[in-house]
C-alpha positions in Angstrom: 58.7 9.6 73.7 58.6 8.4 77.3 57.4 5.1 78.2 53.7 4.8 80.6 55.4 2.4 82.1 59.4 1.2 82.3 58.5 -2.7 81.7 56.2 -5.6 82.0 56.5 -8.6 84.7 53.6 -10.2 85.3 52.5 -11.1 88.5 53.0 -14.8 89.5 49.8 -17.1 89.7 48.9 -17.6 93.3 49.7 -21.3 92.7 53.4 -21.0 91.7 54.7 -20.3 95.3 54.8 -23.6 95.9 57.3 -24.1 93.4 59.4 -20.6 94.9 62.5 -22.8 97.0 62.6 -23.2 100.6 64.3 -19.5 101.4 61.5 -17.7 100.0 59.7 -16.2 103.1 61.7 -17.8 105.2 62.6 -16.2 108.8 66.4 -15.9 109.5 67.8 -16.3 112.8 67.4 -14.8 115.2 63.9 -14.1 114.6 62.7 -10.7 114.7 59.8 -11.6 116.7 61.4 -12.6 119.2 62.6 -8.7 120.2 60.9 -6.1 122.0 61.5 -2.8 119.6 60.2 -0.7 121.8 63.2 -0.7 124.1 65.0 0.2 120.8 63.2 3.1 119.2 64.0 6.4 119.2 63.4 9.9 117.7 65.8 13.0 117.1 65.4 16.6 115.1 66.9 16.8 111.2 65.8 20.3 109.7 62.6 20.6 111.4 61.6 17.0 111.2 61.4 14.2 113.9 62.8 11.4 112.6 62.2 8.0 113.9 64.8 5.3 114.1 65.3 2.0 115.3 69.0 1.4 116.5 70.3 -2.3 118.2 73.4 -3.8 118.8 76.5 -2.7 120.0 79.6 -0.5 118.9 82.5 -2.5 117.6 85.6 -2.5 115.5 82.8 -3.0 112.5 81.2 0.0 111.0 77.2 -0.1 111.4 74.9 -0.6 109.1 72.2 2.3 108.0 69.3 0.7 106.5 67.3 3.0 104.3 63.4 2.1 103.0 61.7 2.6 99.6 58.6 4.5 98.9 56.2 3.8 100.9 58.0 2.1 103.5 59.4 2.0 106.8 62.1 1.0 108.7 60.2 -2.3 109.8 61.1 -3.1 106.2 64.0 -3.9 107.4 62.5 -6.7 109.8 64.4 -10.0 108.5 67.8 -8.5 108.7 68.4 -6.2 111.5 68.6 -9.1 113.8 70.8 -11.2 112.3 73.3 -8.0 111.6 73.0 -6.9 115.1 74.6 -9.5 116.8 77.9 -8.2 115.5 77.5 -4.8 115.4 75.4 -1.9 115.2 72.4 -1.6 113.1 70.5 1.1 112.7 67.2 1.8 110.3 65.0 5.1 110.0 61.7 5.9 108.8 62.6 8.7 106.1 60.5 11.9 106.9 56.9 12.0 105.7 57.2 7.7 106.0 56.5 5.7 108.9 56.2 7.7 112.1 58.3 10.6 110.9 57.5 14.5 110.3 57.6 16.1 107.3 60.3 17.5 106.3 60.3 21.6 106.4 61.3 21.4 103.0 59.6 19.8 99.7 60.8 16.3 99.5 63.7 15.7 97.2 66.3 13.1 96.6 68.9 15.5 97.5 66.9 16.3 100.5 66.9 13.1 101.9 70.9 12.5 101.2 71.2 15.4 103.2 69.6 14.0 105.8 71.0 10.7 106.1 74.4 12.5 106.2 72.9 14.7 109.2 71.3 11.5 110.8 74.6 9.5 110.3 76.7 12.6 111.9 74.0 13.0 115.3 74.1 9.4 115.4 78.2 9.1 115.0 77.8 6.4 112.3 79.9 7.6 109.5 81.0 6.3 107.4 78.7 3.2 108.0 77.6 0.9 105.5 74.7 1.8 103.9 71.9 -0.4 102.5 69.1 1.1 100.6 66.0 -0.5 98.7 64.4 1.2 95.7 63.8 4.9 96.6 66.0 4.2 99.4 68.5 2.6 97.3 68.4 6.2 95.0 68.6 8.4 98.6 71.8 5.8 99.4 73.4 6.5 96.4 73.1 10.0 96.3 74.8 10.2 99.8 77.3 7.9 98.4 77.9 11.3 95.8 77.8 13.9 98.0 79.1 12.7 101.2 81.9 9.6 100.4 82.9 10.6 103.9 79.7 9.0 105.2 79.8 5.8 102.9 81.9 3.3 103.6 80.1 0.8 101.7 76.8 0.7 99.7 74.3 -2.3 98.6 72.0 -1.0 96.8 69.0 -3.4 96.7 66.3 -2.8 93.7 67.5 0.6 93.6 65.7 3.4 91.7 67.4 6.4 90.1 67.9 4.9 86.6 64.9 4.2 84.8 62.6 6.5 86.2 63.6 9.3 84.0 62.1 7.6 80.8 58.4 6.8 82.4 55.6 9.1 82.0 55.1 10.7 84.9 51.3 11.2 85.0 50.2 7.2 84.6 52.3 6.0 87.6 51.2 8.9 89.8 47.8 8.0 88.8 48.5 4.5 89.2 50.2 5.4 92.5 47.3 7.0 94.0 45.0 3.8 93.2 47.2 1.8 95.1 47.2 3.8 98.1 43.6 3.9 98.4 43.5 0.5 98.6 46.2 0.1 101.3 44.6 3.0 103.4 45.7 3.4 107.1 42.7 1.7 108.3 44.7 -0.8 110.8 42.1 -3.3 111.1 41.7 -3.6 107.3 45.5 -3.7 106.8 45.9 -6.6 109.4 42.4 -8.3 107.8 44.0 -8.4 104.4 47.5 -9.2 105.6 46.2 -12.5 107.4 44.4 -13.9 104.2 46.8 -15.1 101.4 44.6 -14.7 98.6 44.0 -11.1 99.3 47.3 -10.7 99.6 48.7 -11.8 96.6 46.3 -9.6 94.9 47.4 -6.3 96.7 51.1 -6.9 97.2 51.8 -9.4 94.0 53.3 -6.1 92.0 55.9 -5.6 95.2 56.4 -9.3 96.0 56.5 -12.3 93.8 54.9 -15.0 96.0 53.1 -13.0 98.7 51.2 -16.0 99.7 54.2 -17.4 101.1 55.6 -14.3 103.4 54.0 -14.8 106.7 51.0 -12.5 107.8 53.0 -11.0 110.4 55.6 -9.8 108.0 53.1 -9.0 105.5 51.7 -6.7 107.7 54.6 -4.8 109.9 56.8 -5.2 107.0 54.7 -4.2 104.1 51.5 -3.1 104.5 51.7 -1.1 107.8 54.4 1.8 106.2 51.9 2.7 102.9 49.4 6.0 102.8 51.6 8.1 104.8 52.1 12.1 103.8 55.3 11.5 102.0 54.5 9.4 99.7 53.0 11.6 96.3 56.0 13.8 97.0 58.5 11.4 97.5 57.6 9.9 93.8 57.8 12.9 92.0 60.9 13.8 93.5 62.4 10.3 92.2 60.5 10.8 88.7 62.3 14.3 88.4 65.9 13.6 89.6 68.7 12.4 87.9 72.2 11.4 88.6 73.1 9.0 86.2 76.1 11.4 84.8 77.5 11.2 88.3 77.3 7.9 89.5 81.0 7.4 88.4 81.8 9.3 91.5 80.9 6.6 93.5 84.1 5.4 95.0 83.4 2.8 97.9 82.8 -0.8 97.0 79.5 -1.2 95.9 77.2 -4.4 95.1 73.7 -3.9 93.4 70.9 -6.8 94.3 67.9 -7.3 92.0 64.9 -9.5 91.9 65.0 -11.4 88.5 60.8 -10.6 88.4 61.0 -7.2 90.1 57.8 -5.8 88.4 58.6 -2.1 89.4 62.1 -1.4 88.3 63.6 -3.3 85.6 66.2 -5.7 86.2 68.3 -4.4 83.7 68.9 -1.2 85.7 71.1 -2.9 87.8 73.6 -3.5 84.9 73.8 -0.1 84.4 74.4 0.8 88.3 77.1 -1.8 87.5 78.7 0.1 84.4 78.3 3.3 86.4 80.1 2.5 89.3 83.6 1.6 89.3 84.2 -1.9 90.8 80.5 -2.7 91.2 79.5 -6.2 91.5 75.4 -7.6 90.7 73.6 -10.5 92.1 70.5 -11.3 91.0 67.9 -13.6 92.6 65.8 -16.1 90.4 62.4 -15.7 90.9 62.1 -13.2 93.2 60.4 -9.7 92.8 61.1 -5.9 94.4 62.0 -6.8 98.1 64.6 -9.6 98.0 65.4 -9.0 101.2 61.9 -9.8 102.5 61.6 -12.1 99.8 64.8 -14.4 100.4 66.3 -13.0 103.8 68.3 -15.9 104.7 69.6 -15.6 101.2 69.7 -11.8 101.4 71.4 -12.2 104.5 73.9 -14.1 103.3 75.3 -12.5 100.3 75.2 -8.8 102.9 77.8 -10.8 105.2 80.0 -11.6 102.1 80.0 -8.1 101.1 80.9 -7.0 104.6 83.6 -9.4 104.9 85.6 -8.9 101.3 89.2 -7.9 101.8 89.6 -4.0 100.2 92.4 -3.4 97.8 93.3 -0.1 96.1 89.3 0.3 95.5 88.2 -2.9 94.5 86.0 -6.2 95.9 88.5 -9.2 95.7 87.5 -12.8 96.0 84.3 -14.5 95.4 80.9 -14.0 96.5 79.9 -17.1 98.7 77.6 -19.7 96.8 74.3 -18.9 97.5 71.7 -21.2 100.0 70.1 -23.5 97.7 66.1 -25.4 97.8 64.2 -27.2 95.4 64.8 -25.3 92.6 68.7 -25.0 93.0 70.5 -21.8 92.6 68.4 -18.4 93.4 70.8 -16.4 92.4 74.1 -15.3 89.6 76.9 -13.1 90.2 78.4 -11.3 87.9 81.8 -9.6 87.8 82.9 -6.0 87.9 82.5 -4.2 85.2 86.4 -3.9 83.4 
């Protein structure tokens, strides 16, 4: 009998941010306000679809990052790390279709539709293989490129990632559920930014996503968060990751792959990511210590961090050697744990 719902993490009281470490909400440099996107925005055709995309930084001998969003996001999800990533490199993020400001696809939405069009995106774009870095749904999308087009991958994080879980929840709760949520977080623009600039009301509508939302900035909250939910995708998009699974062929996986997880993500269980870990051949897991669904909103700097370390291990016949880097440290000491590949 399937579950209503795959676990239970309560929200954190309002007053326990001030007990979430320094890193929690904080900005990494250089900030991303600082930067005028629109000189950086652009839109090409996938299958019918305009898709929009953000892409900064230069070509290198490093392979560019693709940042991929979750369910009901955008690429301005991506906010607190394209900056500090484009520096170096290239750095590119996309709003997937029927999210942010792109079309709908021509095609139902489906998990193997959107690998297919990351692989397109990454070949008009000449980014493959880049390193790909997907959050929850995008996390799933990721993976599933990381299947069906290794050619594209060179390296994934996957970041809260669904496609484990979600096949042992009921699906007609959390689409009920689901639907609540987005008519609370309509597309009304002044409501959005009204509710985004008042931390009580945002804790209450973002607590489930974020484990301190009182403590990301209103700005953030906002362009980050808030700004990317009740678009046309969305229903769609959450069937498609309720009705696919790929668990039997995540094995496939071949590049070097880390999995991130909030310790108090209230939306997928943090045990998924040890199975991720099992799955994939020479996988490695961090998880961060009080954090919720977005850790790299959540703990950027942190986020940040642990990404370079991952871009910067040494490859040898398949596997991550070395150490992950100890991780920036506040008032309540360590935020996060590694863990080993699985033998």
């Amino acid at each position: 009998m399937k579950k209503v719902i795959p676990h239970l993490v309560a929200p954190a009281r309002l007053k326990a941010a001030r007990f979430a470490g320094d890193d929690y909400g904080a900005t990494d440099e250089p900030d991303w306000r600082g930067i005028d996107w629109s000189k950086h925005l652009h839109r090409v055709e996938i299958d019918g679809a305009e898709v929009n995309y953000v892409d900064i930084g230069e070509e290198g001998k490093d392979r560019p990052i693709l940042f991929v969003h979750g369910l009901g996001g955008q690429w301005q999800n991506w906010l607190e790390n394209i900056p500090r990533f484009a520096q170096s490199r290239r750095v590119v993020a996309l709003d997937l279709p029927g999210f942010g400001l792109s079309g709908m696809p021509s095609e139902k939405i489906s998990i193997e539709g959107y690998g297919q069009v990351l692989a397109e995106f990454g070949n008009q774009l000449d980014l493959n293989p880049a390193v790909v870095v997907g959050n929850s749904m995008g996390g799933f999308v990721a993976a599933e490129l990381a299947i069906c087009r290794p050619d594209s991958v060179e390296r994934l994080l996957l970041v809260s990632s669904a496609g484990v879980s979600q096949m042992d929840v009921a699906r007609r709760p959390i689409l009920a559920v689901a639907k609540a949520t987005g008519l609370v977080l309509n597309e009304n623009i002044g409501q959005q930014k009204w509710l985004a600039g008042r931390p009580a009301f945002r804790h209450v509508v973002l607590s489930i996503v974020v484990r301190h939302p009182s403590m990301i900035r209103a700005d953030m909250a906002y362009e980050g968060l808030i700004k990317g939910t009740a678009k046309p995708g969305f229903e769609t998009a959450l069937r498609a990751c309720l009705e696919y699974d790929f668990r039997d062929r995540l094995p496939q996986i071949g590049c070097p792959a880390l999995v991130i997880w909030g310790e108090k993500d209230a939306i997928i269980p943090v045990d998924d990511a040890d199975t991720f870990v099992e799955l994939i051949e020479g996988a490695r897991k961090m998880v961060m210590e009080d954090t919720g669904h977005l850790p790299m909103v959540e703990r950027a700097p942190t986020f940040n961090d642990t990404l370079q370390e991952f871009l910067e291990h040494d490859i040898a016949e398949g596997e991550l050697e070395g150490e992950l880097a100890e991780p920036r440290s506040g008032p309540r000491g360590e935020y996060r744990k590694t863990a080993e590949p699985a033998a």
